[in-house]
ZAMARGU-4260 file (C-alpha; in steps of 0.2 Angstrom, whole numbers, plus 5000, padded with zeros to 4 digits):
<rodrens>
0) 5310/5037/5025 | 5294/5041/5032 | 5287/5028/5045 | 5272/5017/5038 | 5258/5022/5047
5) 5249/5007/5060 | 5236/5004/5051 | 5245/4999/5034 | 5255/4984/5045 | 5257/4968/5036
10) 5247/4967/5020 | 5240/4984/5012 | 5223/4990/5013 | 5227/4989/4996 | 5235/4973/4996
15) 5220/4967/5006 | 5204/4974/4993 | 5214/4969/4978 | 5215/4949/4982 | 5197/4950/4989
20) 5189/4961/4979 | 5199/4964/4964 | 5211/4980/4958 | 5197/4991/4952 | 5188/4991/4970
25) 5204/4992/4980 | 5208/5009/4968 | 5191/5015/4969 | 5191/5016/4989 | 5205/5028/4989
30) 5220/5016/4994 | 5232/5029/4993 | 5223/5039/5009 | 5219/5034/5025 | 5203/5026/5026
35) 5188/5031/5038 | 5191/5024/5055 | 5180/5006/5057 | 5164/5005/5068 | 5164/4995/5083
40) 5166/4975/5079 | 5174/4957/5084 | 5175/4941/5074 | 5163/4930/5083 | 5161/4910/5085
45) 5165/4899/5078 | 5175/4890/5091 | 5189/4883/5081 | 5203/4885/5093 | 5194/4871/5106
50) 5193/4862/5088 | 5211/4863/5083 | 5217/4856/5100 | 5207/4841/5099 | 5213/4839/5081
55) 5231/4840/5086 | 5227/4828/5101 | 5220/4836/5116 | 5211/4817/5129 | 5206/4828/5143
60) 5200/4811/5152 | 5182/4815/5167 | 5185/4810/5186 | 5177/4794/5191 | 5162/4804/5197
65) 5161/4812/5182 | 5151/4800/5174 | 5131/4802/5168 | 5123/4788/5158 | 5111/4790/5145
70) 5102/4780/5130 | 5108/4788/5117 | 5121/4803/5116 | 5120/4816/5100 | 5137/4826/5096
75) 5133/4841/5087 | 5120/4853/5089 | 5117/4860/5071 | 5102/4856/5061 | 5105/4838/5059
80) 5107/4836/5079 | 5092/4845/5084 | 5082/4838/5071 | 5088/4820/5078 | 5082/4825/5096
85) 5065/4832/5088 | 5063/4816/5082 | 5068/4807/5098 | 5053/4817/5107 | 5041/4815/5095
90) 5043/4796/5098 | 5040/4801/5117 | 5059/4795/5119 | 5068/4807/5129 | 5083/4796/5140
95) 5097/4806/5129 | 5107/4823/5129 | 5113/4832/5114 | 5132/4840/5116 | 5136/4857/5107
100) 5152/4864/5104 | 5146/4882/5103 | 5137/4894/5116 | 5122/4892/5102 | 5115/4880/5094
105) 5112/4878/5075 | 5128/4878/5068 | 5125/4888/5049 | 5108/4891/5055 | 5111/4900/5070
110) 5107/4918/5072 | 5112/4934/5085 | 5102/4949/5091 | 5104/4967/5094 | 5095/4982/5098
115) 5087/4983/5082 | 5086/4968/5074 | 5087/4949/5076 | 5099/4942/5060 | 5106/4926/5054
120) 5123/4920/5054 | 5120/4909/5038 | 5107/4900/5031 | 5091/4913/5029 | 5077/4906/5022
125) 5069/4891/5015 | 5058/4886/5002 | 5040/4882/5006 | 5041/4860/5005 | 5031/4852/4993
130) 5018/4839/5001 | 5032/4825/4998 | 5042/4832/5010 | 5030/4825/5026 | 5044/4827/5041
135) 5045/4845/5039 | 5029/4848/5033 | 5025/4841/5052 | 5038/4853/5060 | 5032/4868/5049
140) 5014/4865/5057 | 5020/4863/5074 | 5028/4880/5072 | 5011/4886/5066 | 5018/4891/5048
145) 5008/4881/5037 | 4990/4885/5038 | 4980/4872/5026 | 4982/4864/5009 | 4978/4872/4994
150) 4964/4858/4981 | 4980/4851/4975 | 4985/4844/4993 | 4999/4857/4995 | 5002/4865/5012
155) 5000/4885/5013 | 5011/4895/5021 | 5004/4909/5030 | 5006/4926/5022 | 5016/4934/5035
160) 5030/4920/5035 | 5032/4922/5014 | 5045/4933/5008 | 5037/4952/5004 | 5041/4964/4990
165) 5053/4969/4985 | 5061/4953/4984 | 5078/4955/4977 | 5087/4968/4966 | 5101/4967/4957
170) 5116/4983/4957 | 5125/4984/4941 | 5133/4997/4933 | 5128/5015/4947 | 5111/5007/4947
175) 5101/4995/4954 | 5088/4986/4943 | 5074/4974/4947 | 5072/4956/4946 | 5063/4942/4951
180) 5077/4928/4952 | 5098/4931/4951 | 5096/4937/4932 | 5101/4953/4925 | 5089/4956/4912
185) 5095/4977/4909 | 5105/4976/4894 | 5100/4958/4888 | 5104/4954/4868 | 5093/4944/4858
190) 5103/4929/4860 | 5104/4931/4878 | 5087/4932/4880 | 5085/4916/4867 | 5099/4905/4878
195) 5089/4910/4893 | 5072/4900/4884 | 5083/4886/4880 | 5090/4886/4898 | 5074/4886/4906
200) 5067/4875/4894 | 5083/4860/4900 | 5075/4863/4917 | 5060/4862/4913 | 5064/4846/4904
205) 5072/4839/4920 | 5055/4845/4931 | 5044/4833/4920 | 5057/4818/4921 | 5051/4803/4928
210) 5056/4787/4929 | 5051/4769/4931 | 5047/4768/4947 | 5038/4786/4944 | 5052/4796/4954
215) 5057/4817/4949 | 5074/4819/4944 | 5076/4832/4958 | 5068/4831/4975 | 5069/4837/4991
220) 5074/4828/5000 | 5087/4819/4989 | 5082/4802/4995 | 5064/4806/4986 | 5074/4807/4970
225) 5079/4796/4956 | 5094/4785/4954 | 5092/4781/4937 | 5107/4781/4927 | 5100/4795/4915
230) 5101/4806/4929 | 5116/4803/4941 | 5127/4802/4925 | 5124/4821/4927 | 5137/4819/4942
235) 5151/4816/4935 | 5154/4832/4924 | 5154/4851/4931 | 5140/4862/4928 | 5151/4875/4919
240) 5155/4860/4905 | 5135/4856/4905 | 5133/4873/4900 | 5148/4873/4888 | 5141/4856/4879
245) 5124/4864/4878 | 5130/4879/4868 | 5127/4891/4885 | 5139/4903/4883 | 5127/4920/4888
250) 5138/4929/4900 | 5123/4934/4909 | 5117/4916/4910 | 5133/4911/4916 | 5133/4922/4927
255) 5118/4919/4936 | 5120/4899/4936 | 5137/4904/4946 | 5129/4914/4956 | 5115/4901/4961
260) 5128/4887/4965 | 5141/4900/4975 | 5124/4904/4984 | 5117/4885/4987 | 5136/4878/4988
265) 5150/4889/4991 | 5157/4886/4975 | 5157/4890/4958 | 5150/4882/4943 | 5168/4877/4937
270) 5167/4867/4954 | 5149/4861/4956 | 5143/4844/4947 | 5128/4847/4933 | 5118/4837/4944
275) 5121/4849/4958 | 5117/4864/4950 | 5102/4858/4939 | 5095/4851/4958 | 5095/4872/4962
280) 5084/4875/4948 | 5072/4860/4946 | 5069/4853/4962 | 5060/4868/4968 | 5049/4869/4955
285) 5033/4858/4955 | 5029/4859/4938 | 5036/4863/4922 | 5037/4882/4913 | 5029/4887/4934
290) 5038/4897/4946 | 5049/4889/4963 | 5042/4885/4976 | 5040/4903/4987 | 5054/4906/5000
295) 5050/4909/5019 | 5060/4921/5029 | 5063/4929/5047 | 5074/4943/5056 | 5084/4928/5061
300) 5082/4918/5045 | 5083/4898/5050 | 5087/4903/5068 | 5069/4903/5069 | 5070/4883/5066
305) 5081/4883/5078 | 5073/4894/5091 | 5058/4878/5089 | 5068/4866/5091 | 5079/4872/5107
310) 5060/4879/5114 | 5055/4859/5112 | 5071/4853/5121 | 5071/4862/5135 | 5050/4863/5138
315) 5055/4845/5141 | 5062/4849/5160 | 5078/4839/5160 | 5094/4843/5151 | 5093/4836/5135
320) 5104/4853/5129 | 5121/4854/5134 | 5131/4869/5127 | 5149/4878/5125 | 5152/4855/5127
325) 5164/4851/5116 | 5167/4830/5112 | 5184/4826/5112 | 5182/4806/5110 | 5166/4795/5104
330) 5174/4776/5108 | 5162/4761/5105 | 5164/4750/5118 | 5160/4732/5126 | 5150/4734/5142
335) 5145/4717/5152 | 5146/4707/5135 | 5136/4720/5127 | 5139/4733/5115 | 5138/4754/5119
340) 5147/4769/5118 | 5158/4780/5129 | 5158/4797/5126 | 5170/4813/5135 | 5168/4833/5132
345) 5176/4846/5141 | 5173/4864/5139 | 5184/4875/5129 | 5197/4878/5145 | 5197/4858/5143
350) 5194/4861/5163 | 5178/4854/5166 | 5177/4838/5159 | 5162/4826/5156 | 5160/4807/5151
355) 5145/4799/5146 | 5140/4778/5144 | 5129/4776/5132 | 5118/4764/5122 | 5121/4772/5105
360) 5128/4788/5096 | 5119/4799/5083 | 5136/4808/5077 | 5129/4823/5069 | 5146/4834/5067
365) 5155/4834/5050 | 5162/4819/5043 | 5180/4826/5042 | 5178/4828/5061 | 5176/4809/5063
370) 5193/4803/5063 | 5198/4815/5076 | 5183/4811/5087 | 5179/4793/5085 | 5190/4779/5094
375) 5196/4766/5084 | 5190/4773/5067 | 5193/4757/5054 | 5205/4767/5039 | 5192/4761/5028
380) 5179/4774/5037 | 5193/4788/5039 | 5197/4785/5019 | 5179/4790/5017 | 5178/4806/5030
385) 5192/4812/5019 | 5182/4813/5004 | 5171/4824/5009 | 5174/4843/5001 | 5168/4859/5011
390) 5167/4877/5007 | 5174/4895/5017 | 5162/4909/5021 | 5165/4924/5029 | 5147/4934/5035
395) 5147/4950/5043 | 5132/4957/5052 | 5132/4977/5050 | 5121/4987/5061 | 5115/5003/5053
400) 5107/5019/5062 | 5098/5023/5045 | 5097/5016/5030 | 5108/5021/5016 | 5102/5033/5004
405) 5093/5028/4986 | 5078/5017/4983 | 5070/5005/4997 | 5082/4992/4999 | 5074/4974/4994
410) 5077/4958/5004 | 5090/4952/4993 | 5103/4964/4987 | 5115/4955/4974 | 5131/4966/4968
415) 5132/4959/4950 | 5153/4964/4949 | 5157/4955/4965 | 5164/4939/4972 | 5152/4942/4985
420) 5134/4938/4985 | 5126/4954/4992 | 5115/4957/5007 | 5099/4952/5015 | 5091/4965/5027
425) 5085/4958/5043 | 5071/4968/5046 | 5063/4967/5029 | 5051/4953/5034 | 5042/4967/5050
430) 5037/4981/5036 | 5048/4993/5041 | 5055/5002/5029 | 5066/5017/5036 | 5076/5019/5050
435) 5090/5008/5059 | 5093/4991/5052 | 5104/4976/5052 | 5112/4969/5033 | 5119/4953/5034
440) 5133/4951/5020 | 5138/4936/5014 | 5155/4932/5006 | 5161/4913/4999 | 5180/4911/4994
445) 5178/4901/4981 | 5193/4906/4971 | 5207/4888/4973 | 5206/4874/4984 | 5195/4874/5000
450) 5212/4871/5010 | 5217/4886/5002 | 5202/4898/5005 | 5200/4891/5024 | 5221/4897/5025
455) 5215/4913/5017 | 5198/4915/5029 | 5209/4912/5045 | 5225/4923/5041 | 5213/4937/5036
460) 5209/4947/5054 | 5193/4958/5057 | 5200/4973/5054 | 5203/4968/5035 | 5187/4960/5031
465) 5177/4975/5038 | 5186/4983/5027 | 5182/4969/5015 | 5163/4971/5016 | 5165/4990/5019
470) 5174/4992/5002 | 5161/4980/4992 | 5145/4989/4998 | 5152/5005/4998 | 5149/5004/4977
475) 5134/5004/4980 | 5130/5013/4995 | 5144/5027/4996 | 5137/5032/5014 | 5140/5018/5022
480) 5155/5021/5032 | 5144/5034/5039 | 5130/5025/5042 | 5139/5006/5052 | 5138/5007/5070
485) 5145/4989/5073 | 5153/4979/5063 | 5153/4958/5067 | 5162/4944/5059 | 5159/4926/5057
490) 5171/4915/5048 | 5164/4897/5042 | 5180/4886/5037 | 5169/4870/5034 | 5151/4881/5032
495) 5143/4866/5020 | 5149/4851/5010 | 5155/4855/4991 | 5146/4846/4979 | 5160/4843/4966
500) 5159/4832/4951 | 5158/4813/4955 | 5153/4815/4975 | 5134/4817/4975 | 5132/4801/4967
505) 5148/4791/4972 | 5153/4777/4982 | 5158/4787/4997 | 5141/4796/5002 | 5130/4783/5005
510) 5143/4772/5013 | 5147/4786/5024 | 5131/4786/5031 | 5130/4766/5037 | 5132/4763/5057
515) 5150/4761/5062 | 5145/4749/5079 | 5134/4761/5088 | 5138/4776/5081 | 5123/4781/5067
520) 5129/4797/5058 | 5117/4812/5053 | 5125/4828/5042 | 5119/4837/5027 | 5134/4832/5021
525) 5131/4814/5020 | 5115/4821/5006 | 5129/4828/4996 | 5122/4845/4997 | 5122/4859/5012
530) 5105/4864/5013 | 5092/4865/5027 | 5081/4852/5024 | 5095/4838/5019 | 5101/4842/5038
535) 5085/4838/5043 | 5080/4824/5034 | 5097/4816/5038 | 5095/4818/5056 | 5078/4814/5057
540) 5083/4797/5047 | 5094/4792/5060 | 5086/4795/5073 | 5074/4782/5067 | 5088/4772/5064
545) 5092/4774/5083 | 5075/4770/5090 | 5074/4757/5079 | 5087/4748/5086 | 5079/4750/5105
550) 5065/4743/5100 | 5053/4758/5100 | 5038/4757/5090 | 5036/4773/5078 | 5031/4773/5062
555) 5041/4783/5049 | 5037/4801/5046 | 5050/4803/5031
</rodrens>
């Protein structure tokens, strides 16, 4: 019997495309020969193994003379943390230090660099802020984004930070077709066309809802929004049985309202609440039968966020940043009759080990990382951490020495077939158009349970999701093999909360959110839904609710 050669150990090549990509692509990439041999490539971040031995009970415990004190300690350096320590500054309140696991900060909003290109590693974008929205239209013009208000009072955004033609494009069918949202309009029937008017016109309905104290259904952030019953009842059903009651059965509809809620939620619409996925369409819009709210974009996507906000922490000149720290224990404590918190971090040797006495905790990791992290957690508050849903993403970053050949490639390349949602191409956003690049591809595993998708990310290697992303823009670009000079993976197991029927607008979410002793809690997941500006409002929030608590005047800026 002839020896199987190396590079079809463990699961197929086969094996591999088919459960990720389905049959059809694994037999079109030529299983049955040996493939092209792989660029150069690593999975990168995120540091779970550090993670897991803190999960699985890992004290490292600081010498004696290892202690600092600080005010106020913030565990996590995502968008909530740093926005919590933005918040802290702006107050002119800068007796704390903020704690990250990773080399980087910004969790999902974090970004890399090569020679070519800066590129994100998640979120990529984000929607110009209606005026409502007064905290980030603050940081948006200290980063010199917006540049005025239009007559209606709403900030501009300076042409060079908005999205450029070509936008997005869809590929279907050997051909790529234009569009101006994630809607395949080639090939529409009449009734497709007529359940696309009755779609747009439910949202439109929702855009003009106000209720009795004059709030939108949808806003951004959620807290803006309405808690009338009319609305939140829209929680307790999935979108995809919205659609079903509503007569919505157009495949193309359907498939671009999946499309939006694996985009916005790593999920499909069989596992998003209607109130979730009517929020992706309506709370963008500021008016009825209008357009969204434009998108804003760099190389880096939201890393640029980030990039501010780091700039801010360490123009300060003391430490405020600590990185590649990650907190093995948060314990609230009893201090000369008075109440504070303790908090230990080691780096990921668990080697170098650090404690901290301080006044008061933001905690802006995950709720499910609570239990592990906080000392003494009452089984009431670890009952809630465990309610909390999130979804798996692999994104690769793929470093071209020329762009593939066909038509210019848009910023938003969406493969119609696949369980993928395409690519974005970092250097869209400078204008040039030919030449080496960087695509960032992003892939959800949506398909069963998030425990069975994080099982699926972490037992899947680099070599077989290079393949993965390799295979899926290969239909479409059949040069690409010849074209990837590196090839890097990042595997998000917990990438953003799942907003399933019932947890938007339940019990949990809001009681998550109260103080626990010192310990304020600030997380994107604690809005219900993953995106950029939740984080920042929530960390924003309670941040306020920290200086609150030592007395410091300063007013509100949600």
């Amino acid at each position: 019997m002839a020896k199987r050669p190396s590079w079809q150990i463990g699961p197929t090549r086969r094996d591999v495309l088919a459960t990720l990509l389905g049959v059809p692509v694994a037999l079109a990439a030529g299983c049955s020969r040996k493939p092209p041999p792989l660029p150069e490539g690593r999975i990168v971040g995120a540091s779970a193994g550090i993670g897991h031995r803190l999960r699985d009970g890992l004290r490292p415990q600081p010498a004696e003379g290892a202690w600092q004190e600080r005010a106020v300690v913030i565990v996590g350096g995502g968008i909530a943390g740093l926005s919590a320590a933005w918040r802290l500054l702006l107050a002119g309140f800068d007796d704390f230090v903020l704690l990250e696991l990773e080399p980087r900060p910004g969790g999902t909003s974090g970004s890399g660099a090569s020679d070519v290109s800066a590129y994100p590693w998640g979120a990529h974008y984000l929607p110009v802020p209606m005026r409502e929205n007064r905290a980030l239209v603050r940081l948006l013009r200290e980063m010199n984004v917006i540049e005025g208000e239009d007559k209606d009072g709403e900030p501009v955004v300076g042409e060079q930070y908005l999205i450029r033609d070509q936008k997005e494009r869809i590929f279907h069918r050997d051909a790529w077709h234009p569009c101006e949202e994630p809607y395949l309009h080639a090939g529409e029937s009449g009734e497709d066309i007529a359940q696309r008017k009755r779609f747009d016109a439910e949202v439109d309905s929702w855009v003009n809802f106000r209720d009795g104290k004059g709030r939108r259904a949808f806003a951004i952030p959620i807290a803006r929004g309405s808690d009338d019953a009319t609305v939140t009842a829209l929680d307790r059903l999935s979108m995809a049985d919205w659609m079903r009651r509503k007569g919505l059965t157009s495949p193309r509809l359907r498939w671009m309202v999946d499309y939006a809620c694996r985009d916005d939620y790593g999920a499909t619409a069989e596992d998003v609440s209607a109130w979730a996925g009517l929020f992706y369409f309506a709370a963008r819009k500021r008016k009825a039968h209008g357009d969204s709210q434009p998108f804003m974009a760099w190389p880096e996507g939201n890393g640029r966020i980030v990039r501010h906000f780091a700039e801010r922490l360490r123009s300060s000149g003391k430490e405020l940043l600590r990185l590649g720290l990650a907190v093995s224990e948060v314990g609230p404590v009893e201090r000369a009759g008075k109440p504070g918190v303790e908090v230990i971090a080691c780096d990921h040797e668990g080697r170098q080990v650090i404690g901290y006495r301080a006044e008061r905790v933001i905690f802006a990791a995950p709720q499910f990382v609570a239990p592990y992290a906080i000392r003494s957690l009452p089984r009431e508050r670890i009952a809630l951490a465990s309610s909390f849903d999130y979804s798996v993403w692999m994104v690769a970053n793929l470093e071209l020495k020329d762009r593939p050949a066909g038509p210019f490639l848009a910023w938003d390349n969406i493969l119609y077939e696949s369980p993928s949602l395409g690519y974005v191409v970092a250097t869209h956003q400078t204008g040039t158009d030919y030449g080496p690049t960087v695509l960032t591809y992003y892939y959800p595993l949506t398909a069963g349970s998030a425990r069975a998708a994080r099982t699926t990310l972490l037992g899947t290697g680099w070599e077989e999701w290079a393949e993965v992303a390799l295979a899926d823009l290969g239909r479409a670009h059949d040069d690409i093999h010849s074209l990837v000079e590196r090839l890097d993976v990042m595997r998000w197991g917990h990438a953003m909360p799942r907003p399933k029927p019932g947890t938007v607008w339940g019990s949990e979410r809001p009681k998550a959110a109260q103080p626990y002793r010192n310990v304020s809690f600030a997380h994107s997941d604690l809005s219900g839904v993953g995106i950029m500006e939740e984080a920042f409002y929530q960390g924003v929030r309670a941040a306020e609710e920290v200086l609150a608590a030592h007395g410091v005047k300063s007013a509100t800026i949600l």
